[in-house]
N, C-alpha and C positions, 0 to 999 in steps of 0.2 A: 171250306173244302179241306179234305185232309187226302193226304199221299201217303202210300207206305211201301218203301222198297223193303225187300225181305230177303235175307242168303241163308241156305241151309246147307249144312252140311252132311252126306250120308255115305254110307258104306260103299266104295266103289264099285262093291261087288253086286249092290241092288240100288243103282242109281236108276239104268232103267225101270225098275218097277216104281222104285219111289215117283219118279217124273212121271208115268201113267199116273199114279194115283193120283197128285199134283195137278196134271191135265185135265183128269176127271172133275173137277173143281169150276174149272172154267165156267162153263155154261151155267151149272145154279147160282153158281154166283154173279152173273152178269146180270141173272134174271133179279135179284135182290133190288129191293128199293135201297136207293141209293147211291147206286154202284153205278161209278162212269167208265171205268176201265180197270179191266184185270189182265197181266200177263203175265207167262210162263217160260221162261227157256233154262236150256242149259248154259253151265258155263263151256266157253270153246276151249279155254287150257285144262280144267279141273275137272273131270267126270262125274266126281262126288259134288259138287258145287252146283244148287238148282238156286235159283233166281226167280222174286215175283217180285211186279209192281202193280201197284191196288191205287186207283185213283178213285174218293168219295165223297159224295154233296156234302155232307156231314161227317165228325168224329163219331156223334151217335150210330150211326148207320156204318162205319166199322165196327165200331161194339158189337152191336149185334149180330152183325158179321159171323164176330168170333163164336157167338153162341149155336151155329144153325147145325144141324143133324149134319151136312157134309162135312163142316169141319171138324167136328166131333170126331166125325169119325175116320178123318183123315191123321188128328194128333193120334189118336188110338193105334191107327195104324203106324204110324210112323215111331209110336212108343210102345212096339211088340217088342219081345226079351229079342228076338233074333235079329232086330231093325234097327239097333240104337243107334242113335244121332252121333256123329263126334263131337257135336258140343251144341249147347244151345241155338238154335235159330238168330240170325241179327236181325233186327230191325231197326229200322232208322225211320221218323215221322215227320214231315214238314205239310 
């Protein structure tokens, strides 16, 4: 099994949108083999602060994860010139 908490950080000014896009994620990804639980929230003090935990049968089956058309193009979005991150995404894996 593999878990992955995730915190990102974005512009306070498009937290909302970033968090839809975020949201948009949910369901193809639930549909993915492999995948036992994905969630989404916000932070409650930090606006710019969105939050996901990824529970997986396998590290393989995150991998691939990483590779599918949604999340493609989720980085993509989230790395437009108008959208930059304040810093790298964290992730932490156990």
């Amino acid at each position: 099994m593999q878990t992955a908490f995730i915190r990102v950080t974005v512009r306070p000014d498009h937290a909302d949108r970033d968090a839809r896009a975020m949201l948009d994620l949910v369901e193809p990804t639930l549909g993915e083999p492999g995948c036992i639980a994905y969630e989404f929230c916000h932070d409650l003090d930090d606006p710019g602060l969105l939050h996901c935990f990824e529970h997986w049968k396998t590290c393989q089956a995150l991998d691939d994860h990483a590779s599918t058309a949604h999340m493609r193009a989720l980085l993509d979005e989230f790395g437009s010139a108008d959208r930059t991150l304040g810093f790298a995404p964290h992730l932490s894996l156990s």
